[in-house]
C-alpha positions in Angstrom: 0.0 0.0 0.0 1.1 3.0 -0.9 1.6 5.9 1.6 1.6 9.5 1.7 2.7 11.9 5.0 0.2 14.3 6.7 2.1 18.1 8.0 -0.1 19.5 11.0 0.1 21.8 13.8 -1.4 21.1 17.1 -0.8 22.6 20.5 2.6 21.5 22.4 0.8 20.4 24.9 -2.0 18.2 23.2 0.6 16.4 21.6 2.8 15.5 24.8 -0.3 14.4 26.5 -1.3 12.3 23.5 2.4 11.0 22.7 2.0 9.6 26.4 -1.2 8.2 26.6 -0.8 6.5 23.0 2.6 4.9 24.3 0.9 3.5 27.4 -1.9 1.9 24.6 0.9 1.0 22.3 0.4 2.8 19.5 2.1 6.3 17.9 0.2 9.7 16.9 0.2 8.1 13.3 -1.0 4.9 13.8 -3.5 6.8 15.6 -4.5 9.2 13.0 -4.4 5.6 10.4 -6.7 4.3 12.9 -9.0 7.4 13.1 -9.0 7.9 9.5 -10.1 4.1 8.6 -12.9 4.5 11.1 -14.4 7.7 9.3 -14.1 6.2 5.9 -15.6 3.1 7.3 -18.3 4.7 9.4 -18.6 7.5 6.6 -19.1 10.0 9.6 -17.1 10.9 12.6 -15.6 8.0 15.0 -16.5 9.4 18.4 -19.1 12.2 19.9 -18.4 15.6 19.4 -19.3 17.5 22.3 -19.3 20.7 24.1 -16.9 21.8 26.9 -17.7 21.6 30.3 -17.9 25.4 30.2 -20.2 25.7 27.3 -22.5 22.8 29.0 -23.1 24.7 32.0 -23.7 28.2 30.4 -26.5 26.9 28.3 -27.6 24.7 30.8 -27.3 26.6 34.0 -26.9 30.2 32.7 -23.3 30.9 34.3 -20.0 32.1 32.3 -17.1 30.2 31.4 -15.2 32.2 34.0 -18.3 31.5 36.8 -17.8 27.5 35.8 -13.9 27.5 35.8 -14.0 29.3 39.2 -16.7 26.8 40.6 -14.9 23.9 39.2 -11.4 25.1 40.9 -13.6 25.1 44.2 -14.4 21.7 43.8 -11.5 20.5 43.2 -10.1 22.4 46.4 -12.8 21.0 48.5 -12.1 17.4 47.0 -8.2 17.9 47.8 -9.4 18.7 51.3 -11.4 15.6 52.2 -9.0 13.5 50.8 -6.0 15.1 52.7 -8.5 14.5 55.8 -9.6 11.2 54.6 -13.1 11.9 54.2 -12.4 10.9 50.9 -10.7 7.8 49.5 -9.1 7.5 46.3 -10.1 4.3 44.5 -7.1 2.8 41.9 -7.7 -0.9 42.2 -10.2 -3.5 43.8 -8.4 -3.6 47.1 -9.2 -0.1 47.7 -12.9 -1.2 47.9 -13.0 -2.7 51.4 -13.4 -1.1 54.2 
């Protein structure tokens, strides 16, 4: 089969995270994008969901701004930090960490 290469630009970041995740799942970003490609010819439409942000979610569903959801989602995640530092919360990584 003959092949042809792909130039794109994506954020640093994105691609770093991606890189890593796709290592831990054995594959590379164009294996990936093979993949991702077959799946769209095959499916003749998009392989996964397409959906809003968390911040666009809660503005149309709740009425609040991306700013008001970042800030109540960083407030959250401060409260969550303190329970589990006080363990009123439990992280759970495997099955063990189910009993009591």
């Amino acid at each position: 089969m003959a092949t042809i290469q792909i130039r794109t630009r994506i954020d640093r970041n994105l691609k770093k995270k991606s890189d890593d995740l796709l290592k831990e799942l054995g594959l590379d970003a164009g294996s990936f994008v093979s993949m991702a490609l077959t799946q769209l010819v095959n499916r003749r439409g998009l392989p996964f969901a397409v959906t809003e942000s968390d911040a666009g979610y809660f503005a149309s569903e709740y009425g609040v701004t991306a700013a008001q959801s970042i800030k109540a989602g960083a407030a959250m995640q401060r409260e969550s930090d303190r329970a589990r530092r006080t363990g009123k919360l439990r992280e759970i990584t495997e099955l063990a960490d189910l009993a009591p």
